[in-house]
PLY file of the C-alpha trace (Angstrom):
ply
format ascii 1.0
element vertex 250
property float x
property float y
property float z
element edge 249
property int vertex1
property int vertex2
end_header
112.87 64.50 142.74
110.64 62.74 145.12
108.11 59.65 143.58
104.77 61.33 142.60
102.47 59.56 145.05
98.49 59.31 145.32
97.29 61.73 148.58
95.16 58.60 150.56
96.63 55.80 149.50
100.55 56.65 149.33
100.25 54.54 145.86
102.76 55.51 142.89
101.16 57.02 140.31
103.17 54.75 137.92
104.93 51.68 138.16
102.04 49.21 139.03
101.60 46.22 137.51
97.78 46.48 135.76
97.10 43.34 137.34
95.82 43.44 140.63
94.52 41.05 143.59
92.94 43.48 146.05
92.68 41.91 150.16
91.13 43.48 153.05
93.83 42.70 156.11
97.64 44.05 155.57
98.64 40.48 156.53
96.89 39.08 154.19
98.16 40.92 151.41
101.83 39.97 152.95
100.25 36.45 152.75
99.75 36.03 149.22
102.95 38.40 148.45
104.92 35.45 149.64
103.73 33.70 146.85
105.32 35.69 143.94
108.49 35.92 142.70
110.75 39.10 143.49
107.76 40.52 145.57
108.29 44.26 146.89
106.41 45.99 149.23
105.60 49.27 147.46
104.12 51.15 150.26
102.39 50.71 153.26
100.23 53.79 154.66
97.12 53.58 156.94
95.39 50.17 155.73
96.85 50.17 152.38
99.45 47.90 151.99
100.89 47.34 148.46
103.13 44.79 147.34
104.55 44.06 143.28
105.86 40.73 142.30
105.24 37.72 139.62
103.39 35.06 139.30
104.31 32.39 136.96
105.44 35.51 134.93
102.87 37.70 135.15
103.12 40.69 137.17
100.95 41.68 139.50
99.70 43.80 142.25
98.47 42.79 145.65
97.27 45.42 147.88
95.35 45.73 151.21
92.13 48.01 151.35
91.10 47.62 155.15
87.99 46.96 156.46
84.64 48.44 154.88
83.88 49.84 151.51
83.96 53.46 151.93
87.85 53.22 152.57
88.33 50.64 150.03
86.98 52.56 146.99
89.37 55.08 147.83
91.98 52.17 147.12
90.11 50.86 144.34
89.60 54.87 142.93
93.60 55.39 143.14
94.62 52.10 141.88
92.65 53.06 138.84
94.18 56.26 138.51
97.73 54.36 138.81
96.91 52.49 135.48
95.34 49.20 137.11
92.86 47.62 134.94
92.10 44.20 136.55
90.87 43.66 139.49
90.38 40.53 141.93
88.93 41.06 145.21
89.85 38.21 147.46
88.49 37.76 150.73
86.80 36.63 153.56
82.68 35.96 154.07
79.91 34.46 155.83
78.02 31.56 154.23
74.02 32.78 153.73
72.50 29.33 152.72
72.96 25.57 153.47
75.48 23.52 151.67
78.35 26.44 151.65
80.99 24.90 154.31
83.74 26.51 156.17
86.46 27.19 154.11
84.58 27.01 151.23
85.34 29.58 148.06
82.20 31.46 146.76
82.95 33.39 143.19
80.22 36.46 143.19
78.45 36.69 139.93
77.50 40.26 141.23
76.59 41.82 144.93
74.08 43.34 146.63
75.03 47.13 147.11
74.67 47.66 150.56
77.68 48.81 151.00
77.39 52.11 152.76
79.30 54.25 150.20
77.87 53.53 146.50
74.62 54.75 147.12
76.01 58.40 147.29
78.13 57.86 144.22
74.81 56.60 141.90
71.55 55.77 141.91
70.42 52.12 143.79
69.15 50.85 140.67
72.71 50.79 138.78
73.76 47.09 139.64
76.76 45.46 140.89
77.55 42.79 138.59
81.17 41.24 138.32
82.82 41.02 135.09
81.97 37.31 133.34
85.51 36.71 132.38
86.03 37.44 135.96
83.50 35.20 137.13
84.78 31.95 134.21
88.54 32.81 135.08
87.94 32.41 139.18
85.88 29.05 138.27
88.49 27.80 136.26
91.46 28.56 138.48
89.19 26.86 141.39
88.36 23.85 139.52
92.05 22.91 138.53
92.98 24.03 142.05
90.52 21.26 143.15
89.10 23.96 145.92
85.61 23.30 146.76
83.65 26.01 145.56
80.34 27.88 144.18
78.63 30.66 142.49
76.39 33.02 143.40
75.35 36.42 144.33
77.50 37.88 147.44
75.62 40.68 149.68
77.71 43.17 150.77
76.79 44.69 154.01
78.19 48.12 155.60
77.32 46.49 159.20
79.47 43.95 160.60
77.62 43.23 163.76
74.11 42.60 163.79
71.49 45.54 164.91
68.14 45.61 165.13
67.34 44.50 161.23
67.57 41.18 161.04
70.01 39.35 158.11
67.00 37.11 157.33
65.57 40.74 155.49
66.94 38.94 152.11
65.65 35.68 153.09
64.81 33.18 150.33
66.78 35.56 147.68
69.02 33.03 146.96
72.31 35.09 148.50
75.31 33.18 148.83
77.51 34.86 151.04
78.19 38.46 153.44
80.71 40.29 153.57
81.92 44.25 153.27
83.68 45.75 150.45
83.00 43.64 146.94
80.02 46.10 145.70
82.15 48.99 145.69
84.74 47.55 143.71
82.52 45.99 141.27
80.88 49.63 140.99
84.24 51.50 141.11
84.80 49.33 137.68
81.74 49.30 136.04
81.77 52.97 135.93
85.52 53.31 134.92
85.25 50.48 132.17
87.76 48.12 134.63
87.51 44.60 134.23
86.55 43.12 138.35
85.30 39.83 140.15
85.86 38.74 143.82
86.01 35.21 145.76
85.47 35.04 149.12
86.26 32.15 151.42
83.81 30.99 154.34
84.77 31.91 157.46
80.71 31.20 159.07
77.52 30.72 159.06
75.44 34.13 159.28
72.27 33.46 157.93
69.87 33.32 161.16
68.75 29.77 160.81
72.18 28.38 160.18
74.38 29.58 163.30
74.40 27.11 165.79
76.41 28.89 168.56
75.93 25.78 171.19
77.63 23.51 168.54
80.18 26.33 167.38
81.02 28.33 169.90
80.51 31.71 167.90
81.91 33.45 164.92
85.62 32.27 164.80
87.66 33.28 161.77
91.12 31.62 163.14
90.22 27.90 162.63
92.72 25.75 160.77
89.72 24.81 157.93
89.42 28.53 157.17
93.39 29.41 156.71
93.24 26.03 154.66
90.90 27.84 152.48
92.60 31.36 152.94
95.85 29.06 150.97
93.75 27.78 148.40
91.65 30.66 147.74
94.93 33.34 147.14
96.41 30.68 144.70
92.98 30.42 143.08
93.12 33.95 142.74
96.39 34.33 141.30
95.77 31.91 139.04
92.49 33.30 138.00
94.56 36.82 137.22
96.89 34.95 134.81
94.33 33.56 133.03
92.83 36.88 132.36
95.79 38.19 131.49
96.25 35.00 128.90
93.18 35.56 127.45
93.78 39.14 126.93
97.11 38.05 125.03
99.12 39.69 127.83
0 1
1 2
2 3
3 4
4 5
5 6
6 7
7 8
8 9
9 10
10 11
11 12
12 13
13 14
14 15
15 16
16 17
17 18
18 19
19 20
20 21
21 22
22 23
23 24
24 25
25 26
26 27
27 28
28 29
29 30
30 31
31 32
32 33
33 34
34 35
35 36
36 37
37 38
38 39
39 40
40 41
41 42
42 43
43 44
44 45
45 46
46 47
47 48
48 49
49 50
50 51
51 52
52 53
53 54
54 55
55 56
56 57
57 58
58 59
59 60
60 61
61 62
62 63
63 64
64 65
65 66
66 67
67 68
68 69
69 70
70 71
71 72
72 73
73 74
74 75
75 76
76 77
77 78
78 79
79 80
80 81
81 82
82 83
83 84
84 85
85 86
86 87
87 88
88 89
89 90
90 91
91 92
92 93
93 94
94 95
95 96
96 97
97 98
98 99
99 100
100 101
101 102
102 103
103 104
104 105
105 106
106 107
107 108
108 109
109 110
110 111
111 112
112 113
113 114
114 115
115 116
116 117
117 118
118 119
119 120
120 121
121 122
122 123
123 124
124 125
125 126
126 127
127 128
128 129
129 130
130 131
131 132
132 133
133 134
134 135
135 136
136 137
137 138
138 139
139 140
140 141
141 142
142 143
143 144
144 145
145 146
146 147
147 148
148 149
149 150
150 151
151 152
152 153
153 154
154 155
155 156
156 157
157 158
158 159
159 160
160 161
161 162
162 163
163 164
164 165
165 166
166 167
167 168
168 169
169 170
170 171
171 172
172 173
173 174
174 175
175 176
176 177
177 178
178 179
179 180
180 181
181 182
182 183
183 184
184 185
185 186
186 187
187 188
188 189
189 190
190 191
191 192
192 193
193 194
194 195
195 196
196 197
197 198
198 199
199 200
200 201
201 202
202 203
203 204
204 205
205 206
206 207
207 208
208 209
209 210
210 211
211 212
212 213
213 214
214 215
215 216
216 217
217 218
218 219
219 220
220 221
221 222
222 223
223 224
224 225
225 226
226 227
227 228
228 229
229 230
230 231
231 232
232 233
233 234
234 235
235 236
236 237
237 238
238 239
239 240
240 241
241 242
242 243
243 244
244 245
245 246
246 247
247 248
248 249
């Protein structure tokens, strides 16, 4: 009898650890696979690569969602419906105030949903707030991990390259970082009663006034101080999953 599999995704329906560090490239997810003990690849269909292993005896799930958040809450959606119940978004992000370096982690305490996708699942006014054990586990796990790191609210952003509205249209808001996808996944759990959080690590500057491109050369996500941080950040993240998992008496 062939495996009963989820239509976008490819995902088994069963079989998933509940535990689950979500990435947006297929490499990475291959990445922090290599980390865990007796790591499978599960399946591997459009963006959505899915791996099972252990970490330090805990097992968990680490699966790719692609770029953008209206094809990563059909990941996050079908994941859901394969019994996951923890999420971790880890990821990638541009810095949005001073004092946030390269390579840098930045644990969202919740996002700004401008995602692309969310706003025709609910209202605008439903927030986008991660999970506080979420939030304490990923600030633990960075602080033992010795990763420099901070908190704050993340802004997630359906455009990736800059049109004609400026970023600076959440100036002096406080925002910590930019990226793509976290919103829909803290959503995508709110509403289904899932436990979720997400660090990102610095890959730029893309607040305005902080790109310099004489003195950088541009947006470059391939430097040595960012896969430094790319390391740190998916053993942070691991970590932070076990903890959550200890805590629940799992």
């Amino acid at each position: 009898m062939p495996q009963d599999l989820l239509p976008i995704t490819r995902v088994p329906r069963t079989g998933l650890p509940p535990w689950t560090l979500v990435v947006g490239d297929p490499a990475r997810a291959a990445l922090v696979a290599a980390l865990l003990d007796g790591a499978v690849e599960v399946s591997y269909h459009r963006e959505y690569r899915v791996f099972r292993g252990s970490w330090k005896g805990l097992g968990v799930t680490v699966a790719s969602h692609g770029v953008g958040a209206p094809g990563a809450v059909l990941l996050f959606q079908e994941l859901a419906d394969a019994g996951v119940r923890t999420f971790l978004r880890f990821g990638t992000a541009g810095a949005m105030k001073p004092g946030i370096g390269d390579g840098d982690l930045v644990i969202a305490e919740a996002a700004v949903r401008d995602d692309g996708v969310t706003q025709q699942l609910l209202p605008p006014e439903y927030p986008a707030y991660a999970s506080p054990e979420a939030v304490l586990a990923l600030q633990r796990a960075a602080r033992e991990a010795g990763a420099p790191h901070h908190r704050g609210i993340v802004w997630t952003r359906a455009a990736f390259q800059p049109g004609l509205i400026p970023l600076f249209s959440y100036q002096g808001a406080g925002l910590a970082a930019i990226e793509m996808e976290l919103s829909a996944l803290l959503v995508t759990a709110s509403l289904r009663g899932l436990v979720a959080g997400g660090v990102v690590v610095i890959d730029g500057a893309n607040a305005d006034e902080l790109v310099d491109e004489d003195a950088t050369g541009g947006y470059d996500p391939h430097r040595d101080v960012v896969a430094a941080g790319v390391e740190r950040g998916a053993v942070v993240s691991l970590e932070a999953l076990r903890l959550l998992a200890e805590s629940n008496g799992a």
